[in-house]
N, C-alpha and C positions, 0 to 999 in steps of 0.2 A: 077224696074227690080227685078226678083225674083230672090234668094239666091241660086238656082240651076240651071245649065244648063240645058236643056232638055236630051243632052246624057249620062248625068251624073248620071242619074237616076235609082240605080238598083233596080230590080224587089227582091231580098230576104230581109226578115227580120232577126233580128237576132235570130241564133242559139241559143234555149233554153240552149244546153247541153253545155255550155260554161261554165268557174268558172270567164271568164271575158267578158266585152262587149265591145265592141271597143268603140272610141268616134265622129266617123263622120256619114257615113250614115248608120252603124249598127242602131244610134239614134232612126231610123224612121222606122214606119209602111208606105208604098207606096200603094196608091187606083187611082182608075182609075173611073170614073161615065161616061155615056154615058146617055144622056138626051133620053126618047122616042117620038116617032115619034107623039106622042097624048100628050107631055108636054105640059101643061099651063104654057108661060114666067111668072119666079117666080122671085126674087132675089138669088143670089148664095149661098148666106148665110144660107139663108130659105130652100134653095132647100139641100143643103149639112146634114141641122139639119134633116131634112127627111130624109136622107138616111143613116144616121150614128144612128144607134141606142146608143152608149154607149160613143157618144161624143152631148156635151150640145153647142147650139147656141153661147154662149159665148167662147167657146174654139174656133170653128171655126172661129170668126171675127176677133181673136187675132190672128188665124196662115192667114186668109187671108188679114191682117195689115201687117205683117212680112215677105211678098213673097211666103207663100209658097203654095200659090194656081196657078195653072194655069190653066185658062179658053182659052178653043182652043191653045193652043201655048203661052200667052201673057198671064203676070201678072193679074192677078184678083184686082178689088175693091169690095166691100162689095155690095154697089147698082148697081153692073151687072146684067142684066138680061140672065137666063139659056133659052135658046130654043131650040124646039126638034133637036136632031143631036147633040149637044152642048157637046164636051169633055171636061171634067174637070178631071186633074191630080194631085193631090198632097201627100204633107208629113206630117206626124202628130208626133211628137216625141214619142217614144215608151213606152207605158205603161204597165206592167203584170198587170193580173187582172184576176179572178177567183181562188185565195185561199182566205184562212183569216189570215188578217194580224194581230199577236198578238204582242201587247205592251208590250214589258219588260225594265223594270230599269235597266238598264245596260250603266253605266258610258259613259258620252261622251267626248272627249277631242274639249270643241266647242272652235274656236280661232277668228269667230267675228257671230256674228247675228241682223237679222233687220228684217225689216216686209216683204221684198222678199225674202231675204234669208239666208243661212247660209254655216259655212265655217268648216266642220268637217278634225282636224286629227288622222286619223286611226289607228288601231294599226296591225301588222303584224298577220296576224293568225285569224281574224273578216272578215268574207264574207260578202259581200256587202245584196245581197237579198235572201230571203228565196227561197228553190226548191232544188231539186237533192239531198236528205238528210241534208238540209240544213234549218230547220223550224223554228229552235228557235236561238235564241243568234248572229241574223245577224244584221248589222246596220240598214238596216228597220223596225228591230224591237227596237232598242233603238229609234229609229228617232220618230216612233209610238206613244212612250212615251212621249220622249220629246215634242212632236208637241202636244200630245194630241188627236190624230188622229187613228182609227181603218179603216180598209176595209174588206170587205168578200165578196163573187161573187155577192151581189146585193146590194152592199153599192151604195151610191149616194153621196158622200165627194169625189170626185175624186181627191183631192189633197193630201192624200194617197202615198208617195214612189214615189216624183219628182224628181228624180234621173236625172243628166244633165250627168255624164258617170259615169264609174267606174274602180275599180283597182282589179289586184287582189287579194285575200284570203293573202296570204303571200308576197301581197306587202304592204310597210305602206307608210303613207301619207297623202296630202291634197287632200280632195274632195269639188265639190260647191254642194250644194242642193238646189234649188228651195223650195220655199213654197207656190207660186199661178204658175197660168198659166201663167200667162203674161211673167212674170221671168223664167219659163222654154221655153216659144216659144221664147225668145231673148238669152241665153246663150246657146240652145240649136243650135241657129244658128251662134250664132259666134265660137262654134265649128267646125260647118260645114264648115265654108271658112275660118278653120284652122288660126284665131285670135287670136286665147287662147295661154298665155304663159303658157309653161309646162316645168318647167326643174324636170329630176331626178338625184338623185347617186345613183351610180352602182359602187361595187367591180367587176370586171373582171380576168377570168385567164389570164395570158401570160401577156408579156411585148407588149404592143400596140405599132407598129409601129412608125405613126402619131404622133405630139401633140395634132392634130384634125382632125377632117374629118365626110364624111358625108356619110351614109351608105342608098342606096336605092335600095331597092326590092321588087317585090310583095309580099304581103302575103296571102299566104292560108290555109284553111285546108290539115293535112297532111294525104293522101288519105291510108294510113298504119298503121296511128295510130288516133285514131277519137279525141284524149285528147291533141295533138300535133297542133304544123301548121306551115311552113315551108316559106322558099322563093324558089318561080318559076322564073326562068330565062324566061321564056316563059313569055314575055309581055301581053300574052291574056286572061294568066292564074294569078289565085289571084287579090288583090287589091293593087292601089300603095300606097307606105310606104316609109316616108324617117325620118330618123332620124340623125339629127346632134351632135356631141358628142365633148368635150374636155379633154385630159386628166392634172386630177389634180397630184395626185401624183405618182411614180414608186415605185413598190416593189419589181420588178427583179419577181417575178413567179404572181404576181398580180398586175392589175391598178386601180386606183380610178379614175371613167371618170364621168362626169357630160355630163347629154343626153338632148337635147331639142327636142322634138318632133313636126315636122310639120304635122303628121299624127297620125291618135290614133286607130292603127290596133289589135286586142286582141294579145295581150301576145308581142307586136310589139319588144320591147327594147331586151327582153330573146330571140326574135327568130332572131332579126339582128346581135345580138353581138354571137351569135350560129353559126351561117352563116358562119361570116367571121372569124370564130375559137376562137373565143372568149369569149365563154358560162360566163354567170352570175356565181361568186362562191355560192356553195351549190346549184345549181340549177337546180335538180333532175328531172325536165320533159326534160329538156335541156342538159342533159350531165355534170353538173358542179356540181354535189355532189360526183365526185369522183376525182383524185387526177390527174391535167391533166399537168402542167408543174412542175422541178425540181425534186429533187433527188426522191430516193423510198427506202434510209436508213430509219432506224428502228425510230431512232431519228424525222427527219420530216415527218415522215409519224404520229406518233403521234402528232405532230404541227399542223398537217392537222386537223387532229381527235377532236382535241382542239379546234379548229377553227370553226368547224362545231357544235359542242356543245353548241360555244358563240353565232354563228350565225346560228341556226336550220332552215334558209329559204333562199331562194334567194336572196344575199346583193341588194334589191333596193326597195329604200326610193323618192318618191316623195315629193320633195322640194319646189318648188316655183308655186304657182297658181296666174294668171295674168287674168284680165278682165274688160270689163266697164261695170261698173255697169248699172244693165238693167232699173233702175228708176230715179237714178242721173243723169247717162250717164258720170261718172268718171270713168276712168282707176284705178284698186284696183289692189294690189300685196299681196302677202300674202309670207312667209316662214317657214318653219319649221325645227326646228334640229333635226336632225338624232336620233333616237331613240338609244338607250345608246347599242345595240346586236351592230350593226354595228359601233359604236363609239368606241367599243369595241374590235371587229375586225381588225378598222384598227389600232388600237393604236399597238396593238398585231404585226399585221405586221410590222407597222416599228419599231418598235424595233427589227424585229428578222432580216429586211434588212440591219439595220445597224451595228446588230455584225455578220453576217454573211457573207462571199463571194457568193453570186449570181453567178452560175454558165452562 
């Protein structure tokens, strides 16, 4: 059975102008082939390496092992025969390509590696891939390095910036990287049917209701502002999102919630905890870089100001990456500590919760 329904299959790829990529079906480039009516029955394989210029027979036989070919309707095997009329639908995990990728030394905090792959944590403030002013000093280019690896628009190492998803720019945390194909057509789809354990922390404004709860809404782009995106009530509108959340601790004007994500929507976490009024602290696409619950004396409005100093970016730190590995076939967990800005932040709160009255 293939890894995707048939109606599940959207027709866009992902948005260049993004500073984040979602992590389910943004993943994939979607192609549709239609065999001619003067096709010679080939195999699928064969027939596919033909009509993909910039994908190699080997890549195809690993995504047609993995589900995610469909011949007529039905799962594909490698020794299908294509004939004329023959629809063939599929996915191919998403790859950029057409700059050049330069390798720079540029420290990596790596927390495990093997020969498929490797377990990068990020640091707040390092964009993932080069584009949109963004050429030099991105994780693809330490990755470059490390790996040993260059691209440019007619390289042929296509294992170049296997990226299985991403975060963003000024979120820190764990990432998985791929280093063959094989490893990215199998992690790439246990994201897809939303496998992957993902938890994050997040400071929040406001005192959360809940201890926990589960926040579901579409997500879109927000038609008003192209750098934003929003939740649609309108089920027809955006893509679905849900995210499950618990809160750890109360600070009476902020929360420390820990988010598991069943869905990996761009900016998903910042735009649900926005939603329901509860914007990320310091979280300036979102509302949360200015001063949204508790007083507005002189006193904690400099607290605030402090605060934003310590923590210059939106408090959310990706914690915990979960997956079976795509060679062993063992479940791996990985964790990471909070980088010391938000370590720092929270410490700062509660000590200012506990000698103060929380109004």
């Amino acid at each position: 059975m293939a890894f995707f329904d048939d109606d599940r299959l959207p027709e866009e790829v992902t948005d260049p102008e993004s500073d984040s990529i979602g992590e389910d079906q943004e993943m994939f480039e979607h192609f549709r082939l239609t065999a001619d009516k003067g096709q010679t029955p080939v195999r699928i394989d064969k027939y596919m390496s033909s009509h993909l210029e910039d994908t190699s027979r080997h890549r195809i036989q690993i995504a047609i092992k993995e589900g995610y070919v469909l011949l007529n309707g039905k799962t594909a095997k490698a020794n299908m025969i294509v004939r004329p009329g023959d629809l063939i639908r599929f996915v191919m995990p998403y790859r950029r390509r057409g700059m050049e990728i330069l390798p720079q030394d540029i420290p990596l905090d790596v927390v495990y590696e093997d020969d498929s792959l490797l377990i990068v944590n990020k640091p707040a403030g390092m964009v993932v891939h080069p584009g949109h002013g963004h050429f030099e000093g991105t994780l693809i280019n330490a990755l470059a390095y490390h790996l040993g690896l260059s691209q440019g628009p007619d390289a042929e190492d296509e294992r170049m910036g296997i990226l299985v998803h991403r975060i963003d720019k000024d979120t820190s945390g764990l990432l998985v990287v791929a280093k063959t194909d094989e490893a990215q057509m199998n992690l790439a789809k246990q994201f897809f049917v939303h496998s992957i354990e993902r938890c994050y922390i997040a400071v929040v404004w406001g005192n959360i209701k809940e201890n926990e709860g589960t926040i579901d809404g579409n997500i879109g782009r927000d038609p008003n502002d192209r750098l934003r995106y929003k939740v649609y009530e309108d089920s027809d509108k955006g893509k679905h999102a849900v995210t499950h959340y618990k809160v750890l601790e109360r600070f009476g004007y902020v929360t420390v919630v820990e988010c598991r994500l069943e869905t990996g929507r761009t900016h998903q976490i910042r735009v649900h905890f926005s939603h329901i009024g509860h914007p990320l602290f310091n979280d300036a696409r979102y509302g949360g870089a200015e001063i949204r619950k508790g007083t507005i004396y002189a006193k904690y409005k400099q607290f605030i100001s402090n605060c934003f100093e310590i923590c210059p970016r939106q408090a959310l730190h990706a914690r915990t990456l979960g997956f079976v590995h795509p060679v062993t076939g063992k479940f791996m967990r990985f964790d990471s500590e909070l980088p010391d800005d938000m370590k720092t932040l929270i410490e700062k709160w509660r000590k200012y919760s506990e000698n103060m009255e929380i109004e």
